[in-house]
Backbone as numpy.savetxt, mean C-alpha at the origin, in Angstrom:
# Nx Ny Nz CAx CAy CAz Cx Cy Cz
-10.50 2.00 -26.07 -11.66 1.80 -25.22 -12.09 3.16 -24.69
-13.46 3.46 -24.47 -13.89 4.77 -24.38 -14.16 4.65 -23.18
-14.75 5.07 -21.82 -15.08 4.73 -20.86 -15.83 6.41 -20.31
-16.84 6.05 -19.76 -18.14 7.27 -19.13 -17.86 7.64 -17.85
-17.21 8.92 -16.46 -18.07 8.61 -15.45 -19.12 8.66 -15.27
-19.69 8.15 -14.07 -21.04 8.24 -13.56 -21.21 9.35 -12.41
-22.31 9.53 -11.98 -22.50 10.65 -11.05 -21.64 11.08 -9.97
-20.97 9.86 -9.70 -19.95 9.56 -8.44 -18.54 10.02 -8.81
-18.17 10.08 -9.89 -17.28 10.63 -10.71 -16.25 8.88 -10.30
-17.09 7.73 -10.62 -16.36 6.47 -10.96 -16.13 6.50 -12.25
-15.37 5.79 -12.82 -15.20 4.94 -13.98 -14.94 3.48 -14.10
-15.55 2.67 -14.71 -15.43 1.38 -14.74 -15.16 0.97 -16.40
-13.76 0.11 -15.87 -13.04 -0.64 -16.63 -13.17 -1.99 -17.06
-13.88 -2.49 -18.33 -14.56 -3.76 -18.08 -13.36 -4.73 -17.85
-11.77 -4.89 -18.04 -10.77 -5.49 -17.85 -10.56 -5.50 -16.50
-10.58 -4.61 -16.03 -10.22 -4.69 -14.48 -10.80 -5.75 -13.59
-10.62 -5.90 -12.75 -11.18 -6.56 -11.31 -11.27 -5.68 -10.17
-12.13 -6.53 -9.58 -12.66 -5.86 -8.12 -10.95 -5.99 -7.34
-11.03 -4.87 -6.47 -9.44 -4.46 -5.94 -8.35 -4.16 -6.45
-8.31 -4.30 -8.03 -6.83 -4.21 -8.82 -6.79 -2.66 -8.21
-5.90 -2.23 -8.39 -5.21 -0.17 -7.79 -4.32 0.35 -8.85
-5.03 0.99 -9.32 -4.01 2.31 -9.93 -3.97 3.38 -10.05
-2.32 3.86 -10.34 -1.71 4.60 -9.94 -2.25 5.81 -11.52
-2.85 7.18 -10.95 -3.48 8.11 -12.05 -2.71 9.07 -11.98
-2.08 9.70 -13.00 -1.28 10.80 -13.54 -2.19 11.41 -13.98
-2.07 12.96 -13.60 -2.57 14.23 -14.42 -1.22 14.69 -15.43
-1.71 14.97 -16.21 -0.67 15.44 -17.74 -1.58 16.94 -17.86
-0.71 17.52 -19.03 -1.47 18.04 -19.62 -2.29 18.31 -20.35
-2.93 19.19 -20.37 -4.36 19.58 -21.60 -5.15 18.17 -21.30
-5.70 18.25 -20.14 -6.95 17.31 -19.72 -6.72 15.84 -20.47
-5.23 15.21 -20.41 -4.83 13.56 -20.34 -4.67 13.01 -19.24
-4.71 11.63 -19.26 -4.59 11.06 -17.80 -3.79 9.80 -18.13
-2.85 9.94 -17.65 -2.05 7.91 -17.53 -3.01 7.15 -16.70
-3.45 6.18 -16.58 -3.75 5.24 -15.40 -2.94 3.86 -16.01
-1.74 3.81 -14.68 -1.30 2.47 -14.35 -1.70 1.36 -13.60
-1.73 0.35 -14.38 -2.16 -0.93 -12.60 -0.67 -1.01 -12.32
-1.61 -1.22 -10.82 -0.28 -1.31 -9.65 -0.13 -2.80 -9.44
0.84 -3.26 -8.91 0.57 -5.21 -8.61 0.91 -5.17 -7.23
0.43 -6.03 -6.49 -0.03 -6.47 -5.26 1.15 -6.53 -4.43
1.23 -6.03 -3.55 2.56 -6.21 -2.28 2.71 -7.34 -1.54
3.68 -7.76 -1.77 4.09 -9.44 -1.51 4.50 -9.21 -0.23
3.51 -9.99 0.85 4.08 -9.70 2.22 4.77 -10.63 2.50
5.98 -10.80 3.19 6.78 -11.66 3.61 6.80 -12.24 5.04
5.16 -12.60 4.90 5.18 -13.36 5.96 5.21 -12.20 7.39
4.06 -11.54 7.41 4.18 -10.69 8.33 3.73 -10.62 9.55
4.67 -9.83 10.71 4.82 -10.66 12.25 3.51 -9.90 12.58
2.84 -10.59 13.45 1.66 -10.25 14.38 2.60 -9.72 15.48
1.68 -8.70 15.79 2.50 -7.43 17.12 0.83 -7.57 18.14
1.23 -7.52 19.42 0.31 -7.45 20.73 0.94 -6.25 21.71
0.13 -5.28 21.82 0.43 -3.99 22.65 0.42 -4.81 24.58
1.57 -4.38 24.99 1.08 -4.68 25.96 1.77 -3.36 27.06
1.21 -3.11 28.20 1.80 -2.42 29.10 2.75 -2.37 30.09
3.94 -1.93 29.62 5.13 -2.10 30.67 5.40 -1.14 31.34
5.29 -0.77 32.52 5.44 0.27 33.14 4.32 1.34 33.24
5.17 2.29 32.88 4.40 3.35 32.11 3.86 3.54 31.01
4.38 2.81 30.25 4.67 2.89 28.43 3.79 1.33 27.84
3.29 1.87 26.76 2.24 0.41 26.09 3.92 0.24 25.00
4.11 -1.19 24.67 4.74 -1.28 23.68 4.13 -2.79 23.00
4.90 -2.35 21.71 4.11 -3.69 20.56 5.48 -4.47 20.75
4.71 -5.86 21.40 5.31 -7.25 20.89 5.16 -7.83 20.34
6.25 -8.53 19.36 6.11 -9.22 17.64 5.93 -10.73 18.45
5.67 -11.52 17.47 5.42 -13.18 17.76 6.44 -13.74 17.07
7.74 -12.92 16.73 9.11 -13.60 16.12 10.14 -12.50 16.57
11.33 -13.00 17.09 12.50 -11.91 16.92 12.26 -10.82 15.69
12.85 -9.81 15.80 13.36 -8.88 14.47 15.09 -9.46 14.06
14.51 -9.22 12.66 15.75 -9.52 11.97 16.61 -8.22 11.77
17.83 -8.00 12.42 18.14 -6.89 12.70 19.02 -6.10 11.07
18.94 -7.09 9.99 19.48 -6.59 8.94 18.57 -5.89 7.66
17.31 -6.69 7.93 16.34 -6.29 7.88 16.15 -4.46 7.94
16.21 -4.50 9.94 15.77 -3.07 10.07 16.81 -2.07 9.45
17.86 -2.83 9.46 18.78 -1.68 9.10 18.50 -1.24 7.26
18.49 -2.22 6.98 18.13 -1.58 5.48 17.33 -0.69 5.70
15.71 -1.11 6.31 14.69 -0.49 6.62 14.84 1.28 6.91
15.85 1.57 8.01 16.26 2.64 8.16 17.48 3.50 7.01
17.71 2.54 6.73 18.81 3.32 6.02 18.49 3.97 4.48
16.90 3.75 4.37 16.23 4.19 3.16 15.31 5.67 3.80
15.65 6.00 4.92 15.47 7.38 5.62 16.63 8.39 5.41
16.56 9.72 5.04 17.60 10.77 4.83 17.60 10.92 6.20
């Protein structure tokens, strides 16, 4: 498949859809990978409300934290 940009420096993919995302590699000698990306499966994600305690604004979730959860969460930090 050959594909043109336009002035905007778009390109349109007649396979694609509106919102699909991908991921573009520069190579060498003027090649390009373009991967589709697939959609991030949210697991059900907590609504947070800032509120002011004290001094300090903090975000409250509308469910406990699952504390095994965070720890993975952190433990994918050096």
């Amino acid at each position: 498949m050959t594909v043109v940009t336009d002035n905007k420096k778009r390109v349109t993919l007649r396979l694609a859809q509106p919102g699909d995302r991908f991921d573009v590699q520069v190579v060498s000698d003027g090649n390009y990978i373009l991967t589709k990306l697939e959609p991030v499966q949210l697991k059900g994600a907590a609504k947070v409300r800032i509120e002011k305690r004290g001094p300090y604004h903090v975000g409250v979730l509308d469910r406990p934290i699952n504390e095994e959860a965070l720890k993975e969460a952190v433990a994918e930090f050096p």
